[in-house]
N, C-alpha and C positions, 0 to 999 in steps of 0.2 A: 504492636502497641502494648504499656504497660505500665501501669502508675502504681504512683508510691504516694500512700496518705498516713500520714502522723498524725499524732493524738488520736491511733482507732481507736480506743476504747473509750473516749469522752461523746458525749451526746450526738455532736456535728457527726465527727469524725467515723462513728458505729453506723452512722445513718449512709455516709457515702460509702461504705463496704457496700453495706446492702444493696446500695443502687448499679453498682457498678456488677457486681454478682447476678443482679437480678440480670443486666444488658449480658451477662458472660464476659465481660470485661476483663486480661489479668490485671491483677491488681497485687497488692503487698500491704497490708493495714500492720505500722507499727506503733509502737508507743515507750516509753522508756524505759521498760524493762529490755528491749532490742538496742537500742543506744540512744545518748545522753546528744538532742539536739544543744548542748552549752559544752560539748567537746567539740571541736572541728575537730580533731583529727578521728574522732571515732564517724562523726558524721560523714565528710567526706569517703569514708573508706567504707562505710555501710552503702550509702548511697552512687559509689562509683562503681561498687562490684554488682549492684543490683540493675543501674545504667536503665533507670526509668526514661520512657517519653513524657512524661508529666509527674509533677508533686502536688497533692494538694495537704497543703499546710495547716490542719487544722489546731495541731500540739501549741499548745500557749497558756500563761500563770492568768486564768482567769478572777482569780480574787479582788476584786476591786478593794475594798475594802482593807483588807491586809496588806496590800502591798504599801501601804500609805506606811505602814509598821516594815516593810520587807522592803525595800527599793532596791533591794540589791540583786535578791534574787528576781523580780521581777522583771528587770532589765536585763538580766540575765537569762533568763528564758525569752520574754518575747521579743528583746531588741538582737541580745549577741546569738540567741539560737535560731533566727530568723537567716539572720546574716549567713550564716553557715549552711544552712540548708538552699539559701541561694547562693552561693559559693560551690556549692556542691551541683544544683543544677548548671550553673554556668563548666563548669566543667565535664556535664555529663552532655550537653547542648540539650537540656531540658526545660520546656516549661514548666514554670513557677505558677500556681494558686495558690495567692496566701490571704488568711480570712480575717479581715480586722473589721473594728468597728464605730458605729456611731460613736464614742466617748473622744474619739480624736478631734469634735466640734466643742465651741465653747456654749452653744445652745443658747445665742442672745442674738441669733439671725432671727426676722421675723418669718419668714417666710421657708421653704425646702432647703433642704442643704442639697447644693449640686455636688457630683464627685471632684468637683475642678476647685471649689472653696476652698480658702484657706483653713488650715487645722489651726487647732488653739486648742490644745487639750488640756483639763481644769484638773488632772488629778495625773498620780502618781503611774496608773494602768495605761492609762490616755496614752499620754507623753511617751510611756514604753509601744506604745502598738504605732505611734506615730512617728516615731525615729524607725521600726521595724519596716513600716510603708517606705521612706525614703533610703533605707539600707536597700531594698528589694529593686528599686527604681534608679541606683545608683549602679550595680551589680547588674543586673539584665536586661537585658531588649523583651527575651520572650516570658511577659509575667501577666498576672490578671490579680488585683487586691480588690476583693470582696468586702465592702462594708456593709454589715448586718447590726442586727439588735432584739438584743430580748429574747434572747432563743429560749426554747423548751423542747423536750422529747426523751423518748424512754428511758436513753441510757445518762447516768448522769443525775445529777442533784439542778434543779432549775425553780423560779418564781411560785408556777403550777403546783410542782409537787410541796414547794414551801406551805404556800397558803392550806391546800389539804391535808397538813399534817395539823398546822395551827388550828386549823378549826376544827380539831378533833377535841380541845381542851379549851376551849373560846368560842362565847359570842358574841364577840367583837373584837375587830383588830385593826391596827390602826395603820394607814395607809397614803402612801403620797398622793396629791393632786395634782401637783404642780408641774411633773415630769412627763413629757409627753412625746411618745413612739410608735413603734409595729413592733408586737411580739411575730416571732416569725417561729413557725414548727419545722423543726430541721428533718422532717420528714419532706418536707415541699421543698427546702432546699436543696436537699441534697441532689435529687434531679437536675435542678438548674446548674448547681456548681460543675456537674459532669459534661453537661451540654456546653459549658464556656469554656473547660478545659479540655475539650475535644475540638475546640475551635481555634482557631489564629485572631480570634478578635479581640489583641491585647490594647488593655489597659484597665482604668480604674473604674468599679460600677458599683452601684449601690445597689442588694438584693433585699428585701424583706415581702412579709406577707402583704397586704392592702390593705388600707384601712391607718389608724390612729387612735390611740387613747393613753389616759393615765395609767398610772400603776394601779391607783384608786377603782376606774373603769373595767380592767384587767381582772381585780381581785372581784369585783362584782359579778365580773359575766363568768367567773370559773363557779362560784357557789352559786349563781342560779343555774346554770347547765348542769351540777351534778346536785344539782337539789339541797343545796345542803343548808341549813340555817344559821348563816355569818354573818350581823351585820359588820359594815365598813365605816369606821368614823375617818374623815377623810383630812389629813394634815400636809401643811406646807416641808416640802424637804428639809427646810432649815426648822424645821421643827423634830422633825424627825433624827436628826444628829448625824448621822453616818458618816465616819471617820473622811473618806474621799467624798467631793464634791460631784453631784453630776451635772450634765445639763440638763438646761428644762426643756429647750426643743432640741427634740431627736426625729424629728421628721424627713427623711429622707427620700430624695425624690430617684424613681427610677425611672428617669425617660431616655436616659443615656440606655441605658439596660433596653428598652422599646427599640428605639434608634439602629440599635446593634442586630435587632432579629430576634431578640428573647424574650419569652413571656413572662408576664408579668404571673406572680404567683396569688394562689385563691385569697378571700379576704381572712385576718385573723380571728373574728368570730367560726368561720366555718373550719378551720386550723383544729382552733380549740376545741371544737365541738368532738372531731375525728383523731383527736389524741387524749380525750376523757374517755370514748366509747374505746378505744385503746387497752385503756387501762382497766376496763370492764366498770364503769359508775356512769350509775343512769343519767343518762342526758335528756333534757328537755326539748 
């Protein structure tokens, strides 16, 4: 056995090295400096000489924002380079892990988003991880799409590390209420992802940490756990302007993820508390 995970050097992606390292797992952690997932033919010929039993897919144009300005490259990365990496698995008779996420909802359900809902994605990022899910679904039998949200963790630029830099030059900053989710620490994920890609229990599941709150809520419980004196004036999304739209509910239900045999992961409070003490800042 032996897996091949993309985008190592991004947050998710550095996390399931580790895990997979830590089990003695081989493994292959590459990233674009190794080859261009928006070439197939470099892809396939990376990935057919290496003839992994599993991918997991973390390499993707995470910029929400920018790509609202980039559509091209966006779609280019998360939809045509998806493609090709399950192109490349179907060829190798490999399982597919590919990681997308809440933003493929249009977030005007009242209630959970089940993995089985309909996508309605509101933005430019959306729409591209959403054709990527039906590229992988059209391509393979043996696949698993992970939808997550709100990630944070060491490697990588993320929310956490955001707000801690701003409150270094601010005592106040202004924050959404309206938008409501699971930050999830890609430390707790990345266990989970390996235990489903070590499994034959394909199809689609929703993972994040337990729990919900705003960005607003989020940016509070980070500066009270590292002590730090920020207040939060709390504003409506559409106040806030951000080029791509989000939803406002990103609640994701993980009972499919139960159902299956998987545990559910710790709440995001306790997430966050053991990726500040991480970072060495005193936690409350």
């Amino acid at each position: 056995m032996k897996i091949l995970v993309t985008g190592a050097k991004g947050q998710l992606g550095y996390d399931v090295i580790k895990e997979l390292n830590k089990r003695k797992i081989e493994c292959l952690g590459v990233d674009k400096e190794d080859f261009d997932i928006t070439d197939k033919t470099a892809t396939m010929s990376f990935i057919e000489l290496y003839r992994p039993s599993s991918v997991i897919h973390c390499a993707a144009y995470n910029f929400v924002d920018r790509a609202e300005d980039e559509p091209e490259l966006c779609f280019r990365v998360n939809t045509s380079g998806t493609i090709n990496v399950a192109e490349a698995c179907k060829s190798c008779n490999a399982k597919m892990l590919h990681i997308s996420t809440d933003y493929v909802f249009d977030g005007k359900k009242e209630g959970l988003y089940e993995p089985d809902d309909t996508v309605n994605p509101l933005s430019v990022y959306g729409i591209s991880k959403a054709k990527s899910e039906q590229g992988v679904q059209d391509i393979l039998e043996k696949y698993f799409i992970i939808r997550t949200s709100w990630l944070f963790g060491t490697a990588g630029q993320n929310f956490v590390k955001k707000m801690l830099m701003l409150s270094k030059n601010n005592k106040m900053l202004n924050v959404v209420y309206d938008q409501v989710g699971s930050p999830t620490y890609t430390a707790d994920l990345a266990p989970l992802l390996v235990d489903i890609a070590l499994s034959e229990k394909y199809g689609i599941y929703h993972a994040t940490n337990e729990g919900f709150c705003s960005w607003a809520d989020f940016a509070e419980a980070i500066f009270n756990f590292a002590n730090i004196r920020c207040d939060v004036r709390r504003i409506s999304g559409t106040e806030y302007q951000a080029k791509a739209v989000r939803p406002k509910n990103c609640r994701l239900s993980k009972s499919k993820l139960l159902k299956a045999g998987f545990d559910n992961l710790p709440p995001w409070e306790e997430a966050l508390k053991r990726f500040l003490q991480s970072e060495g800042l005193c936690v409350k």
